[in-house]
C-alpha positions in Angstrom: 12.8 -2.5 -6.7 8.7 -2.3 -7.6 7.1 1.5 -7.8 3.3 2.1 -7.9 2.3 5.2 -9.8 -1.1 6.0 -9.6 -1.7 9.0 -11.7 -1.2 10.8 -15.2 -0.8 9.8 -18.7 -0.9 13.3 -21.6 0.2 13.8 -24.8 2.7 16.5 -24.9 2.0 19.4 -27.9 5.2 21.3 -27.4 5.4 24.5 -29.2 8.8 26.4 -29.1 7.9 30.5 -29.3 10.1 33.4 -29.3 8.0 35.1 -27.0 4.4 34.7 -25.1 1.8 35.9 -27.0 -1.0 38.5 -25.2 -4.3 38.0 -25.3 -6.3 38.1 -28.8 -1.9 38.1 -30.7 -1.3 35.5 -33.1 2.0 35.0 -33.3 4.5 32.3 -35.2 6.3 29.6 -33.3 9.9 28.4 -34.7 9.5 24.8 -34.0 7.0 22.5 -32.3 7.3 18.5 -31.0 5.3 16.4 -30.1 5.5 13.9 -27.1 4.4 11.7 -23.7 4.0 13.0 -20.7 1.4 13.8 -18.2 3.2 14.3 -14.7 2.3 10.4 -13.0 4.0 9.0 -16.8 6.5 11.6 -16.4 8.0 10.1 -12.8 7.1 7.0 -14.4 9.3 6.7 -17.5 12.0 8.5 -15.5 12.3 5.8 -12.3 12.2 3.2 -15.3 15.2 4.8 -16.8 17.0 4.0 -13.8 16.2 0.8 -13.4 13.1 0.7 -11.2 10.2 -1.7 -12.1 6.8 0.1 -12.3 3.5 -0.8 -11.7 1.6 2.1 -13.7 -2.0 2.8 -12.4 -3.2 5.0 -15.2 -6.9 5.8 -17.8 -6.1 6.2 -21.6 -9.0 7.4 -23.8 -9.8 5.9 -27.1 -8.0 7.8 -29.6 -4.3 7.9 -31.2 -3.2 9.5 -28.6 -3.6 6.3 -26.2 -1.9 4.2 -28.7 1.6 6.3 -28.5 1.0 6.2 -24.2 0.6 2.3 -24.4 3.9 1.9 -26.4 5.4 4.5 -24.6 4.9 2.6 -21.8 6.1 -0.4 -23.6 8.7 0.7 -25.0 10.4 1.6 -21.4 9.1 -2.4 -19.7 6.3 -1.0 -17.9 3.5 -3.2 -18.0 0.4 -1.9 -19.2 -2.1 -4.2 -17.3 -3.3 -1.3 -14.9 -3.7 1.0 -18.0 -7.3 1.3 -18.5 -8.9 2.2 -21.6 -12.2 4.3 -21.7 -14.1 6.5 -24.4 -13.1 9.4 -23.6 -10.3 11.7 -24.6 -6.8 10.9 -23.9 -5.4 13.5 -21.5 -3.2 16.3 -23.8 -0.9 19.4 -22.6 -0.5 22.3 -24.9 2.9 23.5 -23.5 4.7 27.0 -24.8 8.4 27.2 -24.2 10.2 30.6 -24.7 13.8 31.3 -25.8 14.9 31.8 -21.7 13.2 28.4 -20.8 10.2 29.3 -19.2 7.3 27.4 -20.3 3.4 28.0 -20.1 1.7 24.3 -19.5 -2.5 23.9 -19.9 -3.7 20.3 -19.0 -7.1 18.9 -20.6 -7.0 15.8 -17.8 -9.4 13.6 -20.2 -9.7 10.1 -19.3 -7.3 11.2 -16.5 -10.4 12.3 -15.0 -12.2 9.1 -14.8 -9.6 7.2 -12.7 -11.5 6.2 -10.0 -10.8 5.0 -6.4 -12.1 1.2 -7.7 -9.3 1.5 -10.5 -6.7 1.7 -7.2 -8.6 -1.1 -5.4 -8.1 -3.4 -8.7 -4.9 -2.9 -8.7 -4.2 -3.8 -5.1 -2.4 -7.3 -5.5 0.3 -5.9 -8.0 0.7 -2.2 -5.5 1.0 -4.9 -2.4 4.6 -5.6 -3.7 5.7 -2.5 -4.2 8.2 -0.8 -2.0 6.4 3.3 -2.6 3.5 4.5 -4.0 4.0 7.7 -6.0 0.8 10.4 -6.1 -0.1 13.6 -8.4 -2.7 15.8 -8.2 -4.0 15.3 -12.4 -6.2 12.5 -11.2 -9.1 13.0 -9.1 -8.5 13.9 -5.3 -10.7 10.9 -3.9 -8.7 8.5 -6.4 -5.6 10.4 -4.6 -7.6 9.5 -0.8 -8.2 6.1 -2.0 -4.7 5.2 -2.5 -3.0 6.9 0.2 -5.1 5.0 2.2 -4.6 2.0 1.0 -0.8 2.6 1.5 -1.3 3.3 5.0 -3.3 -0.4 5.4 -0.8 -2.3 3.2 2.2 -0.3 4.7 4.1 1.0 1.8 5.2 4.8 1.9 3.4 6.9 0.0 4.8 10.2 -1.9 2.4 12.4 -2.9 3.6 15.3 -5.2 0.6 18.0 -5.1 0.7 19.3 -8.3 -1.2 21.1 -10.4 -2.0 22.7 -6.7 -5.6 22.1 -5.4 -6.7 24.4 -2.8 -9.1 21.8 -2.5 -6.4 19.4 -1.2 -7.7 18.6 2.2 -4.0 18.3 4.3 -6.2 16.3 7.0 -6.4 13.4 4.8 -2.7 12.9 3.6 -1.2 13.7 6.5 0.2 9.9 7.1 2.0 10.4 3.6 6.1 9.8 4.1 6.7 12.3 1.1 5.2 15.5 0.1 7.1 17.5 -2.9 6.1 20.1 -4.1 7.3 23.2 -5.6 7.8 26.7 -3.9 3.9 27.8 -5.4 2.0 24.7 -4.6 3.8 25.2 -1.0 2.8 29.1 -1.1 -0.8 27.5 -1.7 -1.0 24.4 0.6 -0.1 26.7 3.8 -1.1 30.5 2.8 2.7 31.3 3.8 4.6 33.2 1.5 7.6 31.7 0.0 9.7 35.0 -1.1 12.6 33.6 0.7 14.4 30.6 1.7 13.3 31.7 5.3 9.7 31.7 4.6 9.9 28.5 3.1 11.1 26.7 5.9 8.5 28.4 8.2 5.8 27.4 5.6 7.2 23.7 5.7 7.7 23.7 9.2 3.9 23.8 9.5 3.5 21.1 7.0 5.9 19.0 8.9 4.2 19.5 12.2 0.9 18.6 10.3 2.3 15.3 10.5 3.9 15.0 7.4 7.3 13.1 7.9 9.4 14.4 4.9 8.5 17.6 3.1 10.9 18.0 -0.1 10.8 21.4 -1.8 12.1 21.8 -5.3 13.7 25.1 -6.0 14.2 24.8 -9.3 18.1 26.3 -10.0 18.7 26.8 -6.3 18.4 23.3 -6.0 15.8 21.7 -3.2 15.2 22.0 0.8 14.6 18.7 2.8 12.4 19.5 5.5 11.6 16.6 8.6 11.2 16.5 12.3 14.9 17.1 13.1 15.7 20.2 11.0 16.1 21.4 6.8 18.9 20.9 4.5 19.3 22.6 1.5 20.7 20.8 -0.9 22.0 23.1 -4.2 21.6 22.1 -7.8 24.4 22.1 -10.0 24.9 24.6 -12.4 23.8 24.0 -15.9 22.6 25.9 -19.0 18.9 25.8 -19.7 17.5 24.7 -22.7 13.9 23.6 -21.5 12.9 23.6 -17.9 9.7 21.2 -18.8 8.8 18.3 -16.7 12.2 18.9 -14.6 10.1 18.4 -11.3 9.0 15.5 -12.7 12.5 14.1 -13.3 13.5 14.8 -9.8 10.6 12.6 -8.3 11.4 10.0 -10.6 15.1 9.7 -9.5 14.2 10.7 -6.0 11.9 7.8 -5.7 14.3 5.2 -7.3 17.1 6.0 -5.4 15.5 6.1 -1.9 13.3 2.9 -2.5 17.5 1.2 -3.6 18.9 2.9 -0.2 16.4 3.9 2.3 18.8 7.6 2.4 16.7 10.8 2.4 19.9 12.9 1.6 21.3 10.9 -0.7 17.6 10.6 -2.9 17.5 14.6 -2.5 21.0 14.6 -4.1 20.4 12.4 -6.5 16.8 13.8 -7.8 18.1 17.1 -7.7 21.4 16.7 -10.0 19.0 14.2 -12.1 16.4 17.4 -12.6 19.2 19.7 -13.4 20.4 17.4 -16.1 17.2 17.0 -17.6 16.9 20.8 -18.2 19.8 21.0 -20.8 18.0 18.8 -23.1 14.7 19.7 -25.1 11.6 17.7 -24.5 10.3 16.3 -21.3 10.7 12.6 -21.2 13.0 12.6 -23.9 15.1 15.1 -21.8 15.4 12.1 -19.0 18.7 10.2 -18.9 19.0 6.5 -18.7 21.2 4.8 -15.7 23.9 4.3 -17.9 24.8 8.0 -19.2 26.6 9.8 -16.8 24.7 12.8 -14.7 26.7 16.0 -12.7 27.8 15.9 -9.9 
């Protein structure tokens, strides 16, 4: 059960606040943490805890930062062969995290910046076994191109979760994707629809879907996430948990989506699974620390 991520590796600074502060306001945070992440390591580490074997297509800089990613990675049996150093910065993420579990997230992409389309194409033999190639946006769109069309020549599905949102994102060239996830704003932005309700949604994904798109996965966040194909929507509801920290939960979703439909080929049941998986991973500070293993137990 081999997955191909091509994308993001940051460094997590995680400071916990008691509120946001306005422009030109200092203001104390009570606690602060420091972690991996980056949303391609994110769905990375996460499909590992369940079991999946990952081939990780990724740029480090050449600082201390890269050194905690590469035994990050190691740490979880993902090999680091495709994990390409370069003199640069390692990618970081400043992230702010009130009492209510809203968080404020600014990306310096780094050395994420300098994957390049090449980097894909050298990694070819290893993707070739792999049963899904999994896609963000923290990586340059023509590296994102490169390797969705290289999983349309080698025949792997390819799930492509557009976040951060481009309005750049040209929809022409990843229409052959199998997945597209993203979350009720990048949606809002990739079709100009509004989103206010559940009924706007599905008109906004409808389009998507007709665009050629085969699968179009919303996450909702505590309402859970909507499954949008050819034949119809489903809404599938998230249970009901207390939030402690909402960060990197989409990330945890695509990570457990991905593992389970590449171990059953069942839309429905990967929705299900991601989304409970997601909900979980909310009640827990952190973001890949917040990501349960295959052995703990998860809701219902």
């Amino acid at each position: 059960m081999s997955i191909a991520v091509i994308g993001s590796n940051m460094v997590d600074l995680i400071s916990y606040i008691h509120r946001m502060p306005s422009e030109g306001e200092t203001v104390e945070a009570p606690g602060f943490a420091m972690g991996c992440g980056g949303k391609g390591a994110n769905q990375a580490i996460a499909a590992a805890r369940l079991g999946a074997e990952i081939v990780m297509v990724t740029r480090v800089g050449n600082d201390v930062f890269a050194e905690s990613t590469l035994k990050n990675f190691e740490d979880h049996g993902i090999s680091t062969k495709h994990v390409l150093r370069t003199e640069a910065t390692s990618g970081v993420a400043p992230i702010f995290v009130d009492p209510e579990s809203h968080n404020a997230i600014i990306i310096v992409k780094g050395a994420n910046a300098l994957l390049t389309p090449e980097d894909v194409e050298w990694a070819r033999e290893d993707i070739a076994r792999c049963s899904l190639i999994v896609l963000q946006l923290e990586i340059p769109l023509e590296t994102v191109y490169a390797a969705v069309a290289l999983g349309e020549e080698l025949g792997i599905p390819v799930l492509l979760n557009p976040a951060p949102a481009s309005p750049e994102l040209d929809l022409t060239r990843i229409s052959g994707v199998e997945f597209l996830v993203p979350n009720e704003s990048e949606l809002e932005l990739l079709t100009g629809m509004p989103v206010a309700s559940l009924e706007d949604i599905t008109k906004a994904t409808d389009v998507l879907v007709a665009a050629g798109i085969a699968n179009v996965i919303v996450t909702l966040g505590a309402r859970g996430a909507l499954w949008a194909h050819a034949g119809g929507q489903q809404l599938v509801d998230a249970p009901t948990v207390e939030a402690l920290d909402t960060t990197g939960a989409g990330d945890a979703f695509i990570g457990c989506f991905s593992t389970t439909w590449v171990g059953s080929d069942d839309v429905l049941a990967a929705v299900r699974a991601g989304t409970a998986y997601a909900a979980d991973s909310v009640t827990r500070q952190g973001t890949q620390t917040s990501y349960a293993w295959a052995e703990e137990s998860q809701p219902a």
